[in-house]
NUVO-806069 format. One record per residue (C-alpha): residue number from 1; x, y, z; residue in three letters. Coordinates in steps of 0.25 Angstrom, whole numbers. Last residue first. Layout:
N
> NUM X Y Z ALA
...
END
This chain:
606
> 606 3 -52 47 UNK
> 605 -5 -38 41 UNK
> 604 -19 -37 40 UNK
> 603 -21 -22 37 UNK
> 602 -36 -17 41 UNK
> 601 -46 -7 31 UNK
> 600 -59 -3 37 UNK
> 599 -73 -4 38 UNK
> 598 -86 1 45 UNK
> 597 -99 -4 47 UNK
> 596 -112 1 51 UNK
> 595 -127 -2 52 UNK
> 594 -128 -17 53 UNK
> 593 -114 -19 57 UNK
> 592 -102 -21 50 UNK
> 591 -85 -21 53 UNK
> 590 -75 -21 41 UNK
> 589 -62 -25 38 UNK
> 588 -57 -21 27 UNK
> 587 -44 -27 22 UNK
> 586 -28 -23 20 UNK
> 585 -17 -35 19 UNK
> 584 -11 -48 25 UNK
> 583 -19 -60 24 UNK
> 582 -31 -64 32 UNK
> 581 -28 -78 40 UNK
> 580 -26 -72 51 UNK
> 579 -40 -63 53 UNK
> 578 -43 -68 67 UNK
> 577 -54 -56 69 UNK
> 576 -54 -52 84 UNK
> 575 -69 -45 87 UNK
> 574 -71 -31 96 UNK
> 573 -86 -27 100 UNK
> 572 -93 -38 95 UNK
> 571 -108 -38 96 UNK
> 570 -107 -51 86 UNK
> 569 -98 -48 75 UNK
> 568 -98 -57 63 UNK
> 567 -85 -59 55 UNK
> 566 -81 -60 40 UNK
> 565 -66 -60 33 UNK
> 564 -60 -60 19 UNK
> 563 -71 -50 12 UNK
> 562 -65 -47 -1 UNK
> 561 -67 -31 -2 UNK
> 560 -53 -29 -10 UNK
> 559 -47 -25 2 UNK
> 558 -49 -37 9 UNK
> 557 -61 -37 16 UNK
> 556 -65 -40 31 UNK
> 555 -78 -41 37 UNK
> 554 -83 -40 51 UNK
> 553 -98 -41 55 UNK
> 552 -108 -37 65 UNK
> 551 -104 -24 70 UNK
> 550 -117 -19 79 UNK
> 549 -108 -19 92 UNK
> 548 -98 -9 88 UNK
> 547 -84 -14 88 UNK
> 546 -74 -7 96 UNK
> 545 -64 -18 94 UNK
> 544 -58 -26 82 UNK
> 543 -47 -34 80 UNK
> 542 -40 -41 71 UNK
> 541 -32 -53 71 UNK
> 540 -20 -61 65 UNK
> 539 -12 -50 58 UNK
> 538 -19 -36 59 UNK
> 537 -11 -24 57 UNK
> 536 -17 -16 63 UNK
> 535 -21 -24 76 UNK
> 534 -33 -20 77 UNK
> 533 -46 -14 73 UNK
> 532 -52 -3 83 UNK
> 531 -67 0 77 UNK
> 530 -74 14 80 UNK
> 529 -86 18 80 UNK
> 528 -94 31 73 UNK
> 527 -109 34 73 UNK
> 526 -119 37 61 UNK
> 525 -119 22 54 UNK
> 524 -116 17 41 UNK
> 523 -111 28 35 UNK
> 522 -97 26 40 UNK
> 521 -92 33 52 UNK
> 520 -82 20 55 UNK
> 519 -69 25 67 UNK
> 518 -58 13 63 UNK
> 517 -46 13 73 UNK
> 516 -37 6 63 UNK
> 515 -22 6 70 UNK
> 514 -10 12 67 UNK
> 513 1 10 79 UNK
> 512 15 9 73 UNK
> 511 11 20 61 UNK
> 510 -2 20 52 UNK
> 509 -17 19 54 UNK
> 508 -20 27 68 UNK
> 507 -11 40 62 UNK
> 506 -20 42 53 UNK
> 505 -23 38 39 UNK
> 504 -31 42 26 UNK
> 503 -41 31 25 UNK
> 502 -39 19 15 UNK
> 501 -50 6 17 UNK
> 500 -60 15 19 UNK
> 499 -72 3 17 UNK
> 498 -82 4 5 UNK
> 497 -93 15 4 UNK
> 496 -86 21 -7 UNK
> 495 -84 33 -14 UNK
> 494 -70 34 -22 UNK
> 493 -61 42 -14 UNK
> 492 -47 46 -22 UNK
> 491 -53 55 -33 UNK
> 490 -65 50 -43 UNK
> 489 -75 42 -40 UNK
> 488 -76 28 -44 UNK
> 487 -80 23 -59 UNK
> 486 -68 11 -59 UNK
> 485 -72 7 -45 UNK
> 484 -63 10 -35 UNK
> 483 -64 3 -20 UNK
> 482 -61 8 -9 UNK
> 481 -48 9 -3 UNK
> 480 -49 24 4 UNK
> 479 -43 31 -8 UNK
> 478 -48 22 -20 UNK
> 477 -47 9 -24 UNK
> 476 -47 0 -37 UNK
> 475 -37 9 -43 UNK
> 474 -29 2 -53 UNK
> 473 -24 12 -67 UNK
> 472 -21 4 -77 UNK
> 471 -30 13 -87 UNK
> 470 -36 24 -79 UNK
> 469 -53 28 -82 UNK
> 468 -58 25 -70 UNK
> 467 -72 31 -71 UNK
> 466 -76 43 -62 UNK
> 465 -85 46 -49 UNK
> 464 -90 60 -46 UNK
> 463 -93 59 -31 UNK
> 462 -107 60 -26 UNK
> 461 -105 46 -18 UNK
> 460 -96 55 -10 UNK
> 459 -81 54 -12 UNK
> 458 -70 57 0 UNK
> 457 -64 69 7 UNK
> 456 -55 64 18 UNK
> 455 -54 65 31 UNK
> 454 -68 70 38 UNK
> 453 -76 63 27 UNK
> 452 -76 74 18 UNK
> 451 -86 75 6 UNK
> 450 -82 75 -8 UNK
> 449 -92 77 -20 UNK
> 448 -82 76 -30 UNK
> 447 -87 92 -37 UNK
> 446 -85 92 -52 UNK
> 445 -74 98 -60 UNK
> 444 -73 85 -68 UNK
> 443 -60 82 -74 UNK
> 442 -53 74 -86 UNK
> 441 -66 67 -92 UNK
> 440 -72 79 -90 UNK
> 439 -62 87 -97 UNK
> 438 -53 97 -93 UNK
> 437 -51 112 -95 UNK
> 436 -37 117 -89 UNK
> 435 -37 131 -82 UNK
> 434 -23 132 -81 UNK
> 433 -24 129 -64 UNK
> 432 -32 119 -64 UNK
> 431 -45 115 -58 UNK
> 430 -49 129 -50 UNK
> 429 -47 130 -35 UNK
> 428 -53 142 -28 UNK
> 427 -65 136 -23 UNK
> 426 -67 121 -28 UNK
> 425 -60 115 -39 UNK
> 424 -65 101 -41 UNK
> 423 -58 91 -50 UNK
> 422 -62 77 -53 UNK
> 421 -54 68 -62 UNK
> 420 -61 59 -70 UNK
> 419 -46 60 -83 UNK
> 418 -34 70 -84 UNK
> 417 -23 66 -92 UNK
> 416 -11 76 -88 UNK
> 415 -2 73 -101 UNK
> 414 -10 84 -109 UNK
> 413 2 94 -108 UNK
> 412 5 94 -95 UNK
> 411 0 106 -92 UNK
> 410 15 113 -85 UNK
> 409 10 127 -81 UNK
> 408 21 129 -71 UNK
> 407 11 119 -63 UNK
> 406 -2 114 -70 UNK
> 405 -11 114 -57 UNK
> 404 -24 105 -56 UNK
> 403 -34 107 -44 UNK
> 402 -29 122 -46 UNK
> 401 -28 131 -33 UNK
> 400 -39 131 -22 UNK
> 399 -54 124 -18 UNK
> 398 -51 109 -21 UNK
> 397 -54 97 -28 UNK
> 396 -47 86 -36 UNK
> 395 -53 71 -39 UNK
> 394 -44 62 -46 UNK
> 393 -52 52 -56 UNK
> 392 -38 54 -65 UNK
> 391 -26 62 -68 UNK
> 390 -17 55 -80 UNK
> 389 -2 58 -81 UNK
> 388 4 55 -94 UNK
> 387 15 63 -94 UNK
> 386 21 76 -84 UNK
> 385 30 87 -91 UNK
> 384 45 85 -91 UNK
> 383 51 102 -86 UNK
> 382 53 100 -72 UNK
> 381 64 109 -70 UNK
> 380 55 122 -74 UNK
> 379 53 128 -62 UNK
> 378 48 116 -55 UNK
> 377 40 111 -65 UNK
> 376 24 108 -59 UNK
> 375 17 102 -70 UNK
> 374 4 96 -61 UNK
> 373 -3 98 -49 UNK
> 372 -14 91 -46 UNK
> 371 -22 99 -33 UNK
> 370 -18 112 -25 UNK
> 369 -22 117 -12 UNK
> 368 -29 102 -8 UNK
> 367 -44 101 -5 UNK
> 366 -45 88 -10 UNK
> 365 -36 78 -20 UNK
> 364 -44 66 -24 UNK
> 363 -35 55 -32 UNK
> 362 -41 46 -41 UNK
> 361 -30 46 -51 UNK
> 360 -18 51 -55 UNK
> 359 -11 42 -63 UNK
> 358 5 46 -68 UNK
> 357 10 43 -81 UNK
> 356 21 51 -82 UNK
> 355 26 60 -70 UNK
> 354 40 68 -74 UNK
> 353 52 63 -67 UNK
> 352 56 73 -56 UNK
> 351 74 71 -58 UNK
> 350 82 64 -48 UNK
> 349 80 53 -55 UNK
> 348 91 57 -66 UNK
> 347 88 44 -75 UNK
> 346 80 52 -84 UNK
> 345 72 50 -96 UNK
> 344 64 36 -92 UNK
> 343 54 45 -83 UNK
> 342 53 60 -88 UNK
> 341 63 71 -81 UNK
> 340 61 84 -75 UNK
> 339 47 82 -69 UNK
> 338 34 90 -71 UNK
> 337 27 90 -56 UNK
> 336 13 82 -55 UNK
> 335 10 85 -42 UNK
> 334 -4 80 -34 UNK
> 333 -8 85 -22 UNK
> 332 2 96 -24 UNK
> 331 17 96 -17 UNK
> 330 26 99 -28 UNK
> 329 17 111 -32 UNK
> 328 6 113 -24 UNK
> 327 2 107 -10 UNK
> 326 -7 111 0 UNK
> 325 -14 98 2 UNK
> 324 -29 96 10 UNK
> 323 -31 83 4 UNK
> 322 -26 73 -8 UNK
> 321 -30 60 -9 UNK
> 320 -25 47 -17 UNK
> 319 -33 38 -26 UNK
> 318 -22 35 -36 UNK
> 317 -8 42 -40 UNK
> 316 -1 31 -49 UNK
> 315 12 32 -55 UNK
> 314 17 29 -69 UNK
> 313 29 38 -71 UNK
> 312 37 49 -63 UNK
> 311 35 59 -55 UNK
> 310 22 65 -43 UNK
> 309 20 72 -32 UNK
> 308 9 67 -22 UNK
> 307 1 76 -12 UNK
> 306 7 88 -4 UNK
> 305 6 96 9 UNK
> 304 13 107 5 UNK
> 303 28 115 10 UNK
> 302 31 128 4 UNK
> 301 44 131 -2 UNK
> 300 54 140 6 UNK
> 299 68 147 0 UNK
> 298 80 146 7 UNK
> 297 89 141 -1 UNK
> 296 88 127 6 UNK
> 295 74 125 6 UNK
> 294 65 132 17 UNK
> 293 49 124 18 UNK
> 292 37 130 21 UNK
> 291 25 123 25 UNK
> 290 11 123 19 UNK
> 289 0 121 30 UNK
> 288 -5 108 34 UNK
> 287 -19 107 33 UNK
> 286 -20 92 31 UNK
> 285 -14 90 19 UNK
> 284 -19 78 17 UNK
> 283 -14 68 7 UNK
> 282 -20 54 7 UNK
> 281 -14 42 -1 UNK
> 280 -24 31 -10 UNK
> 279 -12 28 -18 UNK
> 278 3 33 -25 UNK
> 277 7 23 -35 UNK
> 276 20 24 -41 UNK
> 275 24 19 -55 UNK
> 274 36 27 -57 UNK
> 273 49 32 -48 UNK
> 272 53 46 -43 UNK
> 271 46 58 -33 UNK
> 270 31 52 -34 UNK
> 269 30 60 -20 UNK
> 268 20 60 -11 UNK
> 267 21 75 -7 UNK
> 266 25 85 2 UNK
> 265 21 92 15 UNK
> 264 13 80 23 UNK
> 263 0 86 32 UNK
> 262 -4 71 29 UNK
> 261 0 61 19 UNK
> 260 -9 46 20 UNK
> 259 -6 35 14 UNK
> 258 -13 25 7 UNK
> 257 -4 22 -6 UNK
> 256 10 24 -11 UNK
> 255 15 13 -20 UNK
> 254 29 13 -26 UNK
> 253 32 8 -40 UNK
> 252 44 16 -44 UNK
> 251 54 25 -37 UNK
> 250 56 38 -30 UNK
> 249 43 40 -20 UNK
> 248 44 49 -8 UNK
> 247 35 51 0 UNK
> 246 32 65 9 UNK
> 245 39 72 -3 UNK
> 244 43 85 0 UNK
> 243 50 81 11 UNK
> 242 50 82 26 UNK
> 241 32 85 27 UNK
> 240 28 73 32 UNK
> 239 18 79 42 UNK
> 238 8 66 41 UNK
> 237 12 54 34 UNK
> 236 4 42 36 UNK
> 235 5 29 29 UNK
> 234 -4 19 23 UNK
> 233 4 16 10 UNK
> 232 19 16 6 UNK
> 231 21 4 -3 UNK
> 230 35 2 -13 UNK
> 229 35 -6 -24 UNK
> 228 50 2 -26 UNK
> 227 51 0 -40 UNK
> 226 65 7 -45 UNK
> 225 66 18 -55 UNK
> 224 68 28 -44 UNK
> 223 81 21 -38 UNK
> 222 89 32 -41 UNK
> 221 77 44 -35 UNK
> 220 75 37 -23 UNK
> 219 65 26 -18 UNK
> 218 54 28 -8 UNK
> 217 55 39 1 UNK
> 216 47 40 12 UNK
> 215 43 52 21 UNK
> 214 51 61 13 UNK
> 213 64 69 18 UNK
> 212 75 70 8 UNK
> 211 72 84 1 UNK
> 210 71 97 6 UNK
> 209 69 95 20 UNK
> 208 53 98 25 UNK
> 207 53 98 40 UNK
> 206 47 87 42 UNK
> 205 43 72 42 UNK
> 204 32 72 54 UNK
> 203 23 60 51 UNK
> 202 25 46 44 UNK
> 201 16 36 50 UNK
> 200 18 22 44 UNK
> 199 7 13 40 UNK
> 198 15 10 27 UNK
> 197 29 7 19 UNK
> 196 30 -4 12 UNK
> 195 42 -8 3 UNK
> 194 40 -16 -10 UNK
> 193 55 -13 -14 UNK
> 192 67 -7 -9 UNK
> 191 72 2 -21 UNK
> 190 81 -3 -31 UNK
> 189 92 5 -37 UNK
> 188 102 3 -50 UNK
> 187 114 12 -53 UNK
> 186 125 9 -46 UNK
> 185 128 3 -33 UNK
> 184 115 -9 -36 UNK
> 183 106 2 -28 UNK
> 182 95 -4 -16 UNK
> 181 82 4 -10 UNK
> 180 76 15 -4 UNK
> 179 64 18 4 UNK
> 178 65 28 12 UNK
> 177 56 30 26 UNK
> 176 56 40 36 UNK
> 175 65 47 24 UNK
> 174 78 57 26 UNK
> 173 79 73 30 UNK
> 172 77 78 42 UNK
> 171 64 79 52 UNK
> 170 57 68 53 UNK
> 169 46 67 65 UNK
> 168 40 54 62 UNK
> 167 39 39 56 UNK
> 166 29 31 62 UNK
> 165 29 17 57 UNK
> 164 18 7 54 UNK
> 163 24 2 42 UNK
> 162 37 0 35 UNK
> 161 38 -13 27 UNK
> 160 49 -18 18 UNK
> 159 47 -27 4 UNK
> 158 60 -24 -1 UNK
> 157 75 -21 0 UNK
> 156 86 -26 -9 UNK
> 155 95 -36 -5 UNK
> 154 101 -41 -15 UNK
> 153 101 -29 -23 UNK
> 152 116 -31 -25 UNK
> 151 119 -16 -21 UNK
> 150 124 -20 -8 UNK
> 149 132 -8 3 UNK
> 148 116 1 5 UNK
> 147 108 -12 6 UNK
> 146 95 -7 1 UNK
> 145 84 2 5 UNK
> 144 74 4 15 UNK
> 143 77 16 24 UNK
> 142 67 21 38 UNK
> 141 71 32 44 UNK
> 140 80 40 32 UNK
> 139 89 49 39 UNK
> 138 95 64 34 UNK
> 137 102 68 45 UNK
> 136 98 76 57 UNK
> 135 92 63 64 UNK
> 134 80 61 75 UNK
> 133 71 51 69 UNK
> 132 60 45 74 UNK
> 131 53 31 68 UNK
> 130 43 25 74 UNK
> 129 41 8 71 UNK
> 128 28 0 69 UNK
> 127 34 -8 56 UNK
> 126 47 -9 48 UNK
> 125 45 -20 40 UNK
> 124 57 -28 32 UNK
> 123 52 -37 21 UNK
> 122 66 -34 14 UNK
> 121 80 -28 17 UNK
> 120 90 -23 9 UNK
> 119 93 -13 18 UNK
> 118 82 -7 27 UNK
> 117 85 5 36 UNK
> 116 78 8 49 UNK
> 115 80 20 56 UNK
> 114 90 26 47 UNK
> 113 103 31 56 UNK
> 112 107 46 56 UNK
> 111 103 48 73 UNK
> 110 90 49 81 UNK
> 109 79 38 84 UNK
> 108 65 37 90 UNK
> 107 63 25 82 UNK
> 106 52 18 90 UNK
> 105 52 3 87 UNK
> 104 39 -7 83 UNK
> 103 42 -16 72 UNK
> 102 54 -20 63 UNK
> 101 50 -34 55 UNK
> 100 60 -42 47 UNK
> 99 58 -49 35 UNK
> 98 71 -46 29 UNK
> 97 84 -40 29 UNK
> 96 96 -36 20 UNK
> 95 98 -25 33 UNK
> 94 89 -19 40 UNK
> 93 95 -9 49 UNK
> 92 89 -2 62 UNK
> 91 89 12 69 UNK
> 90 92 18 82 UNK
> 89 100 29 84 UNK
> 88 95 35 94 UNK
> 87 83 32 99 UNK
> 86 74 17 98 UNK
> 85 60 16 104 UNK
> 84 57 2 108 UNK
> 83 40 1 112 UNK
> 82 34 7 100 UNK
> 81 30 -6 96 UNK
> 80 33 -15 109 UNK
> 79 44 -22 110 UNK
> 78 48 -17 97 UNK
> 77 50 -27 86 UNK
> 76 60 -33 75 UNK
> 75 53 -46 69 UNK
> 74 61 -55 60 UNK
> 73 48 -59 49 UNK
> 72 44 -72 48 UNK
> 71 34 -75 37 UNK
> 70 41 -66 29 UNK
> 69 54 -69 33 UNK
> 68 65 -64 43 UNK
> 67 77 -59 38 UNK
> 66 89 -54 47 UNK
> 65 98 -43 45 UNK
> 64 94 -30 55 UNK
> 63 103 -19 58 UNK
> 62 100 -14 74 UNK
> 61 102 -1 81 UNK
> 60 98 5 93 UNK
> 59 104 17 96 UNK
> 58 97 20 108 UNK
> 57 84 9 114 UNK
> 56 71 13 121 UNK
> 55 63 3 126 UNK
> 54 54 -10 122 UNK
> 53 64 -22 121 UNK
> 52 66 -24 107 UNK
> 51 59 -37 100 UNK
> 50 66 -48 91 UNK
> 49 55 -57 83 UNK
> 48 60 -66 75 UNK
> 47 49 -73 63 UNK
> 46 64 -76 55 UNK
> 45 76 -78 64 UNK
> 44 84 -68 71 UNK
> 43 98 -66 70 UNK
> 42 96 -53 63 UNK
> 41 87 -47 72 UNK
> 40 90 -53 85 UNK
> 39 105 -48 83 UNK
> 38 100 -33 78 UNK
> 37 91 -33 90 UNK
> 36 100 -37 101 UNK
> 35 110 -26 93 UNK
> 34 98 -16 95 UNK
> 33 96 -19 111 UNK
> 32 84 -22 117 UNK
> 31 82 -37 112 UNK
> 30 70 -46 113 UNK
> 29 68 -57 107 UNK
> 28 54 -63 102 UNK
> 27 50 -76 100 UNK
> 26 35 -77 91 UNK
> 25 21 -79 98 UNK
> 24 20 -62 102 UNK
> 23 24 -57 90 UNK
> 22 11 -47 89 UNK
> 21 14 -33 78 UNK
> 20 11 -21 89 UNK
> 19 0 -16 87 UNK
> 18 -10 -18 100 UNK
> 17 -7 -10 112 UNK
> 16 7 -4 110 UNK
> 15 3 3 96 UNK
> 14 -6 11 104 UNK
> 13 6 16 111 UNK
> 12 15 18 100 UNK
> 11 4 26 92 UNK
> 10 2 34 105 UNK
> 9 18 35 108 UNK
> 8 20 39 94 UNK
> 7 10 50 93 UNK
> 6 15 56 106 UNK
> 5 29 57 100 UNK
> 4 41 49 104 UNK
> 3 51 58 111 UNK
> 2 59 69 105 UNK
> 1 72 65 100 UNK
END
């Protein structure tokens, strides 16, 4: 296999200097051999640390069984992160355990082994590793599921964590990341439950195969009707393009928020399951030409950038944003195919079931080839029309094709239920494709008033604002964390001067070195600085460099604008806040002067 990318020895690198996750005051063994490791592991006591030697290690194999607790987790750790890069056929089994941390290892593997697979285990996280894979069979990288031999569902799994990964250069068919689950040998199935996956890079997923090679899956067609409670937020994925659906969702009550989807052929796809919601996501097409892919009779389909597909009931599509795509059809910013079965009808999960009661709303889709699209068939097999869908305070504008598009001529029939949306046909675009009039109350044709602020079109204080007219439906916030009043503007931006709390992503905010290196150009002032605020996450402290001299306050807010901390600067150019007795989650710190200020949002994580 090729050597580690210049990408990963910089994020590596950088991670060297300040990132790694401290457990300096607790006994740590050290082995350099992968049956060392096994027998530390599973012999090891709760709040063990067991550390391989820096270096680079062939076949190294290890099945984990021991159970750490909350409090004390069994910790699993590089050296260095990034320091132990592991080839061959390397790759680890947890099996029926718990509480056990894996941090900081290079997977620059070959062979027909999964990377790392869970059975049965809970509270397992799975942090700061890069995963490589050099295999011609169909290989899933990272598999959470059950115990394959013991349908008993005693030990299912649950509340896993896989974060601050790289996951690069696939290229046959399997998942970087699947989330599976537990059968009883016949006909009942489980899915792994409350499983996180986040701050991960997902980059490089190509060529397109016909089927079998997403990003993530979550769930499968059989355990469809099973609540997953599954979160994937805050990660990249640029150049995903193996599937036609980047993520994969085949169950129930899954959540999908803050991520960001560059350059990606394919969609987010709603593919089985009910009561998902998909939140506050970015879509860019970023310029990427169409692409061209063969299928096996030898006839070619086009490749798009796509947005989010949609089946099945009660999901919510709120406050997402929709850039530069080019696709149409399957792969539109939004996809409202027809189905070929209706939820409770059918047991053949196979099938497309029809979306019901679906929620669209406050969504912005901007400067894409194509906008909503609706009805598709697929000659003719997807004959059950959609029901009960409502389209609300989105904002739709750009300069070619339909804004709406009734595919195969497929209307709907009235169950499309359309309420303060804007739609603004520029150019050669028109609003919909049958000529369809629309009330007021439905949609204005009116200009939103966007500007660009270099990466995003946003709101202006000119920017139509509408009432929020949905019953049950919660959205506090918009795009960028801010808050939503109940008259607020419509699409995914409401104007505010309030802190960005959700900003499309980089490369500097995910994977084993992400970091917050925070350049303000706020209003306040005409010039730019920048702020350095580390570790990311914090624990115990927080620091702060590069301050301008004029800062003369720090504050830090909960997300929900409770203010929990206070400090005064005096001509400081770098502070250490002791912030221990914070608990765990997401706040705004931010850093005032007399004429400037800036904000941003922090992860205290212990």
């Amino acid at each position: 296999m090729n050597p580690v990318n210049r990408f990963l020895h910089f994020i590596l690198c950088f991670v060297l200097i300040s990132f790694a996750f401290s457990y300096s005051s607790i006994a740590q063994t050290y082995v350099s051999d992968g049956d060392d490791l096994q027998d530390a592991a599973n012999a090891a006591a709760p709040g063990d640390v067991i550390v391989v030697t820096n270096g680079t290690y062939n076949d190294f194999e290890s099945s984990f069984t021991g159970i750490g607790t909350a409090e004390n987790p069994i910790v699993i750790k590089a050296e260095t992160i990034g320091g132990v890069t592991l080839t061959g056929d390397s790759h680890f089994v947890f099996k029926k355990a718990a509480y056990i941390v894996l941090e900081g290892f290079v997977f620059d593997a070959e062979g027909d082994d999964t990377l790392v697979k869970l059975e049965g285990s809970n509270n397992i996280r799975i942090t700061r590793n890069v995963f490589e894979l050099e295999t011609t069979e169909s290989i899933k990288w990272v598999y959470i599921g059950g115990v394959w031999d013991d349908h008993t569902f005693q030990f299912e799994s649950h509340h896993n964590r896989v974060d601050h990964n790289v996951f690069q250069n696939k290229n046959t068919p399997g998942h970087y990341i699947t989330i599976d689950g537990t059968n009883d040998g016949d006909e009942e199935f489980r899915q792994s439950q409350y499983d996180r996956i986040d701050h991960n890079y997902f980059r490089n997923n190509s060529p397109r195969a016909a089927n079998e090679q997403e990003s993530i899956r979550i769930g499968w067609s059989e355990m469809s009707t099973s609540s997953g409670f599954t979160t994937v937020e805050f990660n990249l994925f640029e150049d995903c393009d193996g599937d036609p659906e980047i993520v994969s969702v085949k169950s129930c009550d899954n959540t999908i928020r803050h991520n960001t989807f560059k350059a990606c052929y394919g969609t987010l796809s709603l593919r089985h399951g009910n009561r998902n919601r998909v939140e506050g996501n970015y879509f860019f097409g970023d310029e990427k030409p169409n692409g061209t892919f063969t299928n096996s009779d030898g006839s070619t389909s086009t490749l798009y950038t796509g947005g989010i597909r949609i089946y099945g009931t009660d999901h919510i599509i709120v406050n997402n944003y929709f850039e530069g795509l080019t696709g149409t059809k399957w792969d539109a910013p939004i996809t409202l195919t027809q189905g070929d079965a209706i939820d409770g009808s059918s047991t053949n999960y196979s099938k497309h079931f029809r979306a019901e009661r679906v929620t669209i709303a406050y969504n912005t889709l901007v400067n894409n080839s194509h906008g909503i699209e609706i009805g598709f068939d697929n000659n003719g097999n997807y004959s059950k029309g959609l029901k009960d869908i409502t389209i609300a305070n989105n904002l739709v504008t750009g300069s070619e094709n339909s804004l709406i598009a009734y595919k195969d001529g497929n209307e709907q029939n009235g169950e499309i239920n359309w309420s303060n949306n804007i739609f603004y046909p520029t150019g050669s675009a028109n609003l919909s494709n049958n000529n369809s009039s629309f009330l007021s109350s439905e949609i204005n044709e009116i200009d939103p008033l966007l500007i660009y602020d270099g990466v995003v079109w946003k709101s202006t204080t000119d920017s139509p604002s509408m009432p929020h007219e949905i019953t049950g439906l919660e959205v506090d916030q918009d795009l960028e964390g801010q808050a939503r009043p109940n008259t607020s503007t419509v699409g995914s931006d409401h104007f505010s001067t309030e802190a960005v709390l959700y900003a499309p992503l980089t490369i500097a905010d995910v994977g084993p070195g992400s970091s917050f290196v925070i350049t303000s150009n706020t209003n306040l002032a005409s010039d730019q600085f920048s702020i350095e605020i580390y570790p990311v996450p914090s624990s115990a402290f927080l620091r702060l460099e590069k301050l301008p001299l004029e800062m003369k306050n720090i504050q830090i807010f909960t997300i929900s604008g409770e203010k929990v901390w206070e400090q005064s600067l005096n001509n400081d150019s770098s502070v250490e806040l002791e912030i221990n007795d914070l608990p765990n989650g997401y706040y705004v710190i931010q850093v005032s002067g007399e004429t400037r200020k800036f904000s941003q949002k922090i992860l205290i994580e212990k």
